[in-house]
C-alpha positions as CSV (number, residue, x, y, z in Angstrom):
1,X,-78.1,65.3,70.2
2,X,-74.7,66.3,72.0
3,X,-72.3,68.2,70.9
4,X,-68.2,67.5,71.8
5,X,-66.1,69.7,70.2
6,X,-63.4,67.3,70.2
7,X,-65.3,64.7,68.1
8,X,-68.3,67.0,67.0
9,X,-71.8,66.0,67.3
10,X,-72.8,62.7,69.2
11,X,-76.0,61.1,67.2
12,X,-76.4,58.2,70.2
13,X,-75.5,54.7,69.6
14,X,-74.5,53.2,66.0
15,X,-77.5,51.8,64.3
16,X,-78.5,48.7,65.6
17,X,-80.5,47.7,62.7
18,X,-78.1,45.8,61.3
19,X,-78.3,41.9,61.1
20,X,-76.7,40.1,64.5
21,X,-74.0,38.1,64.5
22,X,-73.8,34.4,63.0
23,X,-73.8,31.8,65.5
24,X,-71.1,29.4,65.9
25,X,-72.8,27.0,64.2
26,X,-74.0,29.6,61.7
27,X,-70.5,30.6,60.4
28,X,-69.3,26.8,60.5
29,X,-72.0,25.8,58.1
30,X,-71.1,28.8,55.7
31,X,-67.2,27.5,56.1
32,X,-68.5,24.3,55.2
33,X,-70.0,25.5,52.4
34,X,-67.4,27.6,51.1
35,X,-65.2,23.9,51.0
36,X,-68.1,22.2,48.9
37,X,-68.4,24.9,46.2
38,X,-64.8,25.1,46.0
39,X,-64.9,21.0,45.1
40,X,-67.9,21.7,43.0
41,X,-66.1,24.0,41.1
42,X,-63.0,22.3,40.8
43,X,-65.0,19.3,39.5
44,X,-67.9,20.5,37.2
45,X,-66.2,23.8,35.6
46,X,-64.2,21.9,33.4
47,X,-67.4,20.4,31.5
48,X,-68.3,24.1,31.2
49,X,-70.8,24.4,34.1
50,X,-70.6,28.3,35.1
51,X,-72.0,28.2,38.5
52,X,-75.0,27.4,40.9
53,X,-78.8,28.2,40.3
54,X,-80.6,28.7,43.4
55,X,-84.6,29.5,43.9
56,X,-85.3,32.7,45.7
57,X,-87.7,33.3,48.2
58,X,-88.1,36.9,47.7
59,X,-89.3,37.1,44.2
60,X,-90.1,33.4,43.7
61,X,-87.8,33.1,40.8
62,X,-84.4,31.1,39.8
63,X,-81.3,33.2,40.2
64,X,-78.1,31.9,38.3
65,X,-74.7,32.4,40.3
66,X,-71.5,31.8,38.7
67,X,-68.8,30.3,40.9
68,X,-66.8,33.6,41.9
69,X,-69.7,35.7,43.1
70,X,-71.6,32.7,45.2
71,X,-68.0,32.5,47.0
72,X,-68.3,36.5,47.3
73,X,-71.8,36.2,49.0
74,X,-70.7,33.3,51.1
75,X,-67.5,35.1,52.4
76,X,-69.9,38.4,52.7
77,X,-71.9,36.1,54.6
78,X,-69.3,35.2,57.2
79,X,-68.2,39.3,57.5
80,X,-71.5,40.3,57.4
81,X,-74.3,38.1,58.5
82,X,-75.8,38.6,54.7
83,X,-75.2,39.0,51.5
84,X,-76.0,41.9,48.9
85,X,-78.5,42.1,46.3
86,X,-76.3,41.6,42.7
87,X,-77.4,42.0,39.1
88,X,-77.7,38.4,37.6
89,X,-76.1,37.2,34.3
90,X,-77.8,38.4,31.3
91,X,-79.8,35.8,29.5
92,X,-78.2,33.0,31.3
93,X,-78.4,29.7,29.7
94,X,-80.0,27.4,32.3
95,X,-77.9,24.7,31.2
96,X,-74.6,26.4,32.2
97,X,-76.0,26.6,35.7
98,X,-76.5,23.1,38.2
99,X,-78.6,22.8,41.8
100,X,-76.6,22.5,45.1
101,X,-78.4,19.5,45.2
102,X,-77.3,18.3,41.8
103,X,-73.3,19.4,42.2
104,X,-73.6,17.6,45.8
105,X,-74.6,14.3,44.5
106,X,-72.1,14.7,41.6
107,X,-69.0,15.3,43.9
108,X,-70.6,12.1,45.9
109,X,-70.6,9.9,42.8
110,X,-66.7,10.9,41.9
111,X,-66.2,10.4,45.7
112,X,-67.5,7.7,45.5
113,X,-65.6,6.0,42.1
114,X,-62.4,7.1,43.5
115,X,-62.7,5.2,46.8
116,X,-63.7,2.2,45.2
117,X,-60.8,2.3,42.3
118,X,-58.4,3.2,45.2
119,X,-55.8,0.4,45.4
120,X,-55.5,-1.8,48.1
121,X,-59.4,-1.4,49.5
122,X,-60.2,-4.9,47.7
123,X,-62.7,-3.9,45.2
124,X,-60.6,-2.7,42.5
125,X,-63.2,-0.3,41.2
126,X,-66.0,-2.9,40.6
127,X,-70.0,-2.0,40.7
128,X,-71.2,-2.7,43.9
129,X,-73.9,-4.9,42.4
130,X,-70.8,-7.2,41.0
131,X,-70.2,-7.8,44.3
């Protein structure tokens, strides 16, 4: 260890033990993501869904995310490069609580109504098998 006695004791280099960078491609998958939960949200908390469950690797267990703090460990993500340990809702109710997989395929569906009902594209919101 050095010692300036303008700036005071020199410890070396900053840790380096922090995670790297996101990749391009990283960071542009976490901005996509951001834009889906924000349309997830917008869509499925009015029928009183509080957020995403997700399964975690590290202790094998579902972990229930309301909306606010999965877009806090996404935008911690982009900072970052990870996210923070946080204290889950007490005694969740499962049913307040939806899959990525599930909220994708439900934004899909209403995606997918609204394009059909949309005037002028010449199905005028009939089932496909009508067809």
């Amino acid at each position: 260890m050095n010692f300036d006695d303008a700036t005071g004791p020199d410890f070396g280099p900053a840790d380096p033990s922090g995670p790297p960078p996101l990749t391009m491609e990283e960071r542009a998958g976490v901005l996509d993501d951001l834009a889906e939960l924000e349309i997830f949200r917008t869509l499925l908390e009015p029928s009183g869904i509080k957020g995403i469950v997700v399964d975690c690797p590290d202790c094998d267990e579902e972990h229930h995310v309301d909306w606010a703090l999965m877009q806090a460990n996404l935008r911690q993500l982009l900072e970052e490069g990870q996210t923070g340990r946080h204290e889950p809702p007490f005694d969740p109710d499962p049913d307040d609580y939806v899959s990525w997989d599930y909220a994708s395929g439900y934004a899909d569906g209403v995606a997918a109504v609204a394009d059909r009902e949309e005037p002028g594209n010449g199905r005028g919101g009939r089932h496909a098998r009508e067809d």
